[in-house]
C-alpha positions in Angstrom: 124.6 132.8 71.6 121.8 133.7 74.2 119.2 131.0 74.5 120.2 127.1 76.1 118.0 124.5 76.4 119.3 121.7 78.8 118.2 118.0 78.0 118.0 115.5 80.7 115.5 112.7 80.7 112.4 113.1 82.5 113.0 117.1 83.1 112.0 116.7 86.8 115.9 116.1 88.4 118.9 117.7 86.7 117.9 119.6 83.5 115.3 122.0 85.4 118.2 122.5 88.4 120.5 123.7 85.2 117.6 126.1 83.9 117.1 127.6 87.4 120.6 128.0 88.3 121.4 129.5 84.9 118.3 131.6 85.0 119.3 132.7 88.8 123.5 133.4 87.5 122.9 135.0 83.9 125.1 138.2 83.9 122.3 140.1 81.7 118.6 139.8 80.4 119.7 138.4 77.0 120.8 135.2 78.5 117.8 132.6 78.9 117.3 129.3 79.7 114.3 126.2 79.6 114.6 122.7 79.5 113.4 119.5 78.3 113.1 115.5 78.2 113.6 113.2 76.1 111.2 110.9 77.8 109.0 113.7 79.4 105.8 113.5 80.0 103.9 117.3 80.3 103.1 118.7 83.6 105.0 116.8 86.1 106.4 118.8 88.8 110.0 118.8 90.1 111.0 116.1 91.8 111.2 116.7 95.5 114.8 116.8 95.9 115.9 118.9 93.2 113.0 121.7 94.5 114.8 121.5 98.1 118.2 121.6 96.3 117.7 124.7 94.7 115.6 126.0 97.7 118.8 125.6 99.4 120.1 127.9 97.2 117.6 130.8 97.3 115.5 129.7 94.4 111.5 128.7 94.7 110.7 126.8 91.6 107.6 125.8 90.4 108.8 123.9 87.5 106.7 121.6 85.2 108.2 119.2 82.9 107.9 119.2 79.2 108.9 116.8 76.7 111.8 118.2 73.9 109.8 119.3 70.6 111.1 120.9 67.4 109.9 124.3 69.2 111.9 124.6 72.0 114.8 123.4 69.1 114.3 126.2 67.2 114.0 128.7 70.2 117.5 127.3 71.8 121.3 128.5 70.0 122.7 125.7 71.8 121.5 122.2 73.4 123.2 121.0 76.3 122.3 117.7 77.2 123.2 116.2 80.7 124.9 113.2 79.9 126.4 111.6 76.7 123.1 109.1 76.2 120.9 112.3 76.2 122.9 114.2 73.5 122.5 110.5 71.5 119.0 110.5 72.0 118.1 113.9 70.7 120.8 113.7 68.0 118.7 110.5 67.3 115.9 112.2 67.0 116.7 115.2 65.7 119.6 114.5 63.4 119.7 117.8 61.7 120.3 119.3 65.2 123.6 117.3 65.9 125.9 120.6 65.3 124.2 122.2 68.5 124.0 119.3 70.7 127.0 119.0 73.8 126.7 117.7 76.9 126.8 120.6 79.1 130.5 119.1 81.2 131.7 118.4 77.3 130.7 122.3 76.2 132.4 124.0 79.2 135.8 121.6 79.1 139.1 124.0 79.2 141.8 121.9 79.4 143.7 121.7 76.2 144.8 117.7 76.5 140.8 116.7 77.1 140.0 118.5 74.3 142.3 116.9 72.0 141.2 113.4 73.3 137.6 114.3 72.2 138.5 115.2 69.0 140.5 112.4 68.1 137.8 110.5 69.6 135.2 112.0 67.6 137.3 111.2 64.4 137.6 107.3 65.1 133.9 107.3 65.7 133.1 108.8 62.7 135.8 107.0 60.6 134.3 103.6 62.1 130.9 104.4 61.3 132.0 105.2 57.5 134.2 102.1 57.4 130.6 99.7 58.6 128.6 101.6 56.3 131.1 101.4 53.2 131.4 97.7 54.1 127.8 96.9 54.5 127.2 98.7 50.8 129.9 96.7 49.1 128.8 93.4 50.7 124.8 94.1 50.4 123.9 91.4 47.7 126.3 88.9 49.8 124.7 89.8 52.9 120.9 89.3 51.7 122.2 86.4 50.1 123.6 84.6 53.3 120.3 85.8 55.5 118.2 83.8 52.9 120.3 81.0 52.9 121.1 81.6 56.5 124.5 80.6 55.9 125.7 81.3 59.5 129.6 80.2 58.6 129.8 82.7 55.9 128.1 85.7 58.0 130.5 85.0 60.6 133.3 85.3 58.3 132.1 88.9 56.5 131.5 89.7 60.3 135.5 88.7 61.1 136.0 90.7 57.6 134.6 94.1 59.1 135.7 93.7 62.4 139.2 93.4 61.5 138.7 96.3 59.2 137.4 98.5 62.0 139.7 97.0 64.9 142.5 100.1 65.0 139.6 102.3 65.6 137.6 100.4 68.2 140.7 100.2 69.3 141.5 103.6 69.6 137.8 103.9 70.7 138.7 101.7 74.0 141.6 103.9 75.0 140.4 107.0 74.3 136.8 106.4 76.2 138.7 104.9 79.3 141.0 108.1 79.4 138.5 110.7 79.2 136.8 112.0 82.1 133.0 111.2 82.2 130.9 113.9 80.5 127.8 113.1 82.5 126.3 114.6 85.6 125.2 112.0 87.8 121.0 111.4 88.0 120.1 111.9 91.5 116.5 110.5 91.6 115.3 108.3 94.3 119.0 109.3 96.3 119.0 111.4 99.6 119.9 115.0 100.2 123.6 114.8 99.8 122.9 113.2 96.7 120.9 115.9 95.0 123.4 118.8 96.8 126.5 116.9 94.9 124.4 117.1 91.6 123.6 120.9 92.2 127.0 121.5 93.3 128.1 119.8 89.6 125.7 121.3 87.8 126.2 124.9 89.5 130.0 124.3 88.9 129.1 123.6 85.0 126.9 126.2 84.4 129.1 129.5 85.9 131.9 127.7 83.2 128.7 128.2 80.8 128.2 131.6 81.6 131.7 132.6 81.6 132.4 131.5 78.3 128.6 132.8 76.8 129.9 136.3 78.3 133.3 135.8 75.9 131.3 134.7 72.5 128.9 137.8 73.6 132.2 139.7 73.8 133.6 138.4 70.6 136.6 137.5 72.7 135.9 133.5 72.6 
Protein backbone atom coordinates (compact mmCIF):
# COMPACT_ATOMS: atom_id res chain seq x y z
CA UNK A 1 0.00 0.00 0.00
CA UNK A 2 1.83 3.22 -1.42
CA UNK A 3 -0.58 5.42 -3.41
CA UNK A 4 -3.85 7.41 -1.46
CA UNK A 5 -6.19 9.35 -3.00
CA UNK A 6 -8.12 11.65 -0.58
CA UNK A 7 -11.84 12.54 -1.56
CA UNK A 8 -13.49 15.63 -0.33
CA UNK A 9 -16.04 17.51 -2.25
CA UNK A 10 -14.95 20.23 -4.33
CA UNK A 11 -11.03 19.42 -3.97
CA UNK A 12 -10.25 23.10 -3.29
CA UNK A 13 -10.50 22.91 1.04
CA UNK A 14 -9.61 19.74 2.78
CA UNK A 15 -8.72 16.92 0.38
CA UNK A 16 -5.74 19.00 -1.35
CA UNK A 17 -4.46 20.10 2.47
CA UNK A 18 -4.39 16.04 3.01
CA UNK A 19 -2.36 15.46 -0.35
CA UNK A 20 0.11 18.29 0.58
CA UNK A 21 0.72 17.38 4.05
CA UNK A 22 1.01 13.75 3.21
CA UNK A 23 3.23 14.53 0.18
CA UNK A 24 5.36 17.02 2.57
CA UNK A 25 5.43 13.90 5.78
CA UNK A 26 5.88 10.64 3.52
CA UNK A 27 8.90 8.75 5.17
CA UNK A 28 10.13 7.50 1.50
CA UNK A 29 9.61 8.17 -2.33
CA UNK A 30 7.21 5.13 -2.59
CA UNK A 31 4.50 6.85 -0.71
CA UNK A 32 2.27 9.27 -2.96
CA UNK A 33 -0.59 11.14 -2.75
CA UNK A 34 -3.47 13.20 -5.19
CA UNK A 35 -6.81 14.07 -4.60
CA UNK A 36 -10.15 14.49 -5.89
CA UNK A 37 -14.00 15.69 -5.81
CA UNK A 38 -16.82 14.31 -5.97
CA UNK A 39 -18.45 17.45 -7.25
CA UNK A 40 -15.20 18.96 -8.78
CA UNK A 41 -15.10 20.93 -11.42
CA UNK A 42 -11.32 20.94 -13.29
CA UNK A 43 -8.91 23.64 -12.85
CA UNK A 44 -10.13 25.52 -9.89
CA UNK A 45 -7.45 26.63 -7.61
CA UNK A 46 -7.13 26.20 -3.80
CA UNK A 47 -9.19 27.98 -1.90
CA UNK A 48 -7.54 30.86 -0.31
CA UNK A 49 -7.46 29.63 3.17
CA UNK A 50 -6.33 26.27 2.76
CA UNK A 51 -3.18 27.84 0.47
CA UNK A 52 -2.39 30.15 3.66
CA UNK A 53 -2.87 27.11 5.94
CA UNK A 54 -0.41 25.00 4.47
CA UNK A 55 1.81 28.18 3.77
CA UNK A 56 1.85 28.39 7.34
CA UNK A 57 3.24 25.26 7.36
CA UNK A 58 6.12 25.55 4.91
CA UNK A 59 4.35 24.30 1.88
CA UNK A 60 3.65 26.61 -1.51
CA UNK A 61 0.94 24.90 -3.36
CA UNK A 62 -0.35 25.47 -6.52
CA UNK A 63 -3.04 22.99 -6.55
CA UNK A 64 -5.82 22.64 -9.18
CA UNK A 65 -8.88 20.72 -8.52
CA UNK A 66 -10.02 17.71 -10.39
CA UNK A 67 -13.07 15.84 -10.35
CA UNK A 68 -12.69 11.70 -9.03
CA UNK A 69 -12.56 9.45 -12.35
CA UNK A 70 -12.01 5.77 -12.75
CA UNK A 71 -8.21 6.81 -13.42
CA UNK A 72 -7.12 8.23 -10.47
CA UNK A 73 -9.33 4.86 -8.86
CA UNK A 74 -7.16 2.67 -10.42
CA UNK A 75 -3.91 4.60 -9.65
CA UNK A 76 -4.87 4.90 -5.76
CA UNK A 77 -4.43 1.35 -3.19
CA UNK A 78 -6.62 3.08 -0.91
CA UNK A 79 -9.36 5.90 -0.93
CA UNK A 80 -9.73 8.07 1.91
CA UNK A 81 -12.58 10.14 1.81
CA UNK A 82 -12.95 13.21 4.28
CA UNK A 83 -16.14 12.65 5.83
CA UNK A 84 -18.64 9.69 5.89
CA UNK A 85 -21.10 11.48 2.98
CA UNK A 86 -17.96 11.40 0.71
CA UNK A 87 -17.08 7.77 1.14
CA UNK A 88 -21.10 7.27 0.34
CA UNK A 89 -20.86 9.16 -2.60
CA UNK A 90 -17.97 7.58 -4.35
CA UNK A 91 -19.12 4.08 -3.00
CA UNK A 92 -22.31 5.35 -4.91
CA UNK A 93 -20.60 5.78 -7.69
CA UNK A 94 -18.21 3.48 -7.87
CA UNK A 95 -19.70 0.43 -6.15
CA UNK A 96 -17.08 -1.98 -7.09
CA UNK A 97 -14.58 0.34 -5.25
CA UNK A 98 -16.41 0.05 -1.74
CA UNK A 99 -13.58 -2.41 -0.29
CA UNK A 100 -10.95 0.64 -0.62
CA UNK A 101 -13.09 3.36 0.48
CA UNK A 102 -12.49 4.84 4.45
CA UNK A 103 -12.80 7.99 5.70
CA UNK A 104 -9.39 8.98 6.46
CA UNK A 105 -10.32 9.64 10.76
CA UNK A 106 -12.23 5.97 10.32
CA UNK A 107 -8.76 4.34 8.53
CA UNK A 108 -6.36 5.71 11.13
CA UNK A 109 -8.76 4.76 14.44
CA UNK A 110 -6.62 2.74 17.16
CA UNK A 111 -8.64 2.33 19.94
CA UNK A 112 -9.93 -1.19 20.30
CA UNK A 113 -13.64 -0.23 21.77
CA UNK A 114 -14.23 2.30 18.58
CA UNK A 115 -13.35 -0.24 16.51
CA UNK A 116 -15.61 -2.75 17.74
CA UNK A 117 -18.61 -0.21 17.64
CA UNK A 118 -17.88 0.20 13.78
CA UNK A 119 -18.02 -3.19 13.15
CA UNK A 120 -21.05 -4.04 14.84
CA UNK A 121 -22.35 -1.04 13.25
CA UNK A 122 -21.39 -1.98 9.96
CA UNK A 123 -23.23 -5.40 10.54
CA UNK A 124 -26.69 -3.87 11.52
CA UNK A 125 -26.42 -1.65 8.41
CA UNK A 126 -25.85 -4.35 6.27
CA UNK A 127 -28.27 -6.80 8.03
CA UNK A 128 -30.98 -3.94 7.59
CA UNK A 129 -30.37 -3.31 4.16
CA UNK A 130 -30.80 -7.23 3.41
CA UNK A 131 -33.86 -7.43 5.68
CA UNK A 132 -35.62 -4.20 3.17
CA UNK A 133 -34.43 -5.77 0.18
CA UNK A 134 -35.70 -9.47 1.11
CA UNK A 135 -38.92 -7.74 2.18
CA UNK A 136 -39.47 -5.65 -0.81
CA UNK A 137 -38.83 -9.01 -3.08
CA UNK A 138 -41.38 -11.09 -1.19
CA UNK A 139 -43.97 -8.32 -1.18
CA UNK A 140 -43.25 -7.05 -5.00
CA UNK A 141 -46.58 -8.09 -6.70
CA UNK A 142 -48.40 -6.72 -3.37
CA UNK A 143 -46.58 -3.57 -3.59
CA UNK A 144 -47.29 -2.82 -7.44
CA UNK A 145 -50.60 -3.89 -6.66
CA UNK A 146 -51.41 -1.29 -3.92
CA UNK A 147 -49.40 1.66 -6.01
CA UNK A 148 -52.06 0.95 -8.90
CA UNK A 149 -54.84 0.84 -6.70
CA UNK A 150 -53.14 3.44 -4.45
CA UNK A 151 -54.43 1.76 -1.60
CA UNK A 152 -52.74 4.10 0.96
CA UNK A 153 -54.18 1.88 4.18
CA UNK A 154 -52.60 -1.24 2.93
CA UNK A 155 -49.05 0.46 2.06
CA UNK A 156 -49.01 1.82 5.39
CA UNK A 157 -49.59 -1.40 6.90
CA UNK A 158 -46.66 -3.48 4.72
CA UNK A 159 -44.66 -0.22 5.68
CA UNK A 160 -45.54 -0.98 9.68
CA UNK A 161 -44.72 -4.74 8.54
CA UNK A 162 -40.99 -3.88 7.52
CA UNK A 163 -40.40 -1.39 9.97
CA UNK A 164 -41.08 -3.57 12.79
CA UNK A 165 -38.97 -6.22 11.08
CA UNK A 166 -36.06 -3.82 10.83
CA UNK A 167 -36.68 -1.89 14.28
CA UNK A 168 -33.79 -4.00 16.57
CA UNK A 169 -31.44 -2.84 13.94
CA UNK A 170 -32.39 0.84 13.46
CA UNK A 171 -32.35 0.45 16.79
CA UNK A 172 -29.02 -0.60 17.24
CA UNK A 173 -28.25 1.84 14.39
CA UNK A 174 -29.40 4.87 16.78
CA UNK A 175 -27.15 3.86 19.67
CA UNK A 176 -24.35 2.92 17.98
CA UNK A 177 -24.13 6.24 15.63
CA UNK A 178 -24.73 8.49 18.72
CA UNK A 179 -21.74 6.69 20.56
CA UNK A 180 -19.21 6.80 17.97
CA UNK A 181 -17.10 9.69 17.54
CA UNK A 182 -17.61 11.63 14.27
CA UNK A 183 -15.54 10.35 11.33
CA UNK A 184 -15.58 13.64 9.48
CA UNK A 185 -13.13 16.44 9.33
CA UNK A 186 -14.91 19.51 9.54
CA UNK A 187 -15.24 21.71 5.88
CA UNK A 188 -13.64 24.99 6.56
CA UNK A 189 -14.89 27.06 3.50
CA UNK A 190 -16.09 30.48 3.74
CA UNK A 191 -14.65 30.27 7.77
CA UNK A 192 -11.70 32.55 9.08
CA UNK A 193 -8.07 31.53 9.74
CA UNK A 194 -8.54 29.65 12.94
CA UNK A 195 -10.94 27.81 11.09
CA UNK A 196 -8.87 26.49 8.35
CA UNK A 197 -5.63 26.08 11.10
CA UNK A 198 -8.11 23.70 13.21
CA UNK A 199 -8.89 21.73 9.97
CA UNK A 200 -5.03 21.43 9.11
CA UNK A 201 -4.27 20.75 12.54
CA UNK A 202 -7.08 17.62 12.17
CA UNK A 203 -6.07 16.66 9.05
CA UNK A 204 -2.15 16.85 9.92
CA UNK A 205 -3.08 14.88 13.14
CA UNK A 206 -4.86 12.19 10.72
CA UNK A 207 -2.52 11.84 8.16
CA UNK A 208 1.05 11.17 10.47
CA UNK A 209 -1.55 8.25 12.05
CA UNK A 210 -1.74 7.44 8.15
CA UNK A 211 1.79 7.34 7.61
CA UNK A 212 2.60 5.52 10.66
CA UNK A 213 0.50 2.67 10.06
CA UNK A 214 1.49 2.72 5.86
CA UNK A 215 5.24 2.46 7.33
CA UNK A 216 3.85 -0.95 9.45
CA UNK A 217 1.85 -2.66 6.24
CA UNK A 218 5.27 -1.57 4.26
CA UNK A 219 6.98 -3.39 7.15
CA UNK A 220 4.71 -6.41 7.15
CA UNK A 221 4.36 -5.66 10.87
CA UNK A 222 0.63 -4.23 10.52
Amino acid sequence: MERVLFVCTGNTCRSPMAEAIFNKKRTNERMSAKSAGVHAIDGIPMSEGSKQAVARHGMMESHQSRMLTEDLLNWADIILTLTTAHKQAVVSQFPDRAAQVHTLKEYVLDDAVTLDKIEELKHHLAQLELKRASFVAEHQQQIDKYNEEQSINNQKQLEEELLKQIEPHQRAIDRLEWDLPSLDIRDPFGGDDSIYEAAYQEIEEAVEKLIAKMERYQKGTN
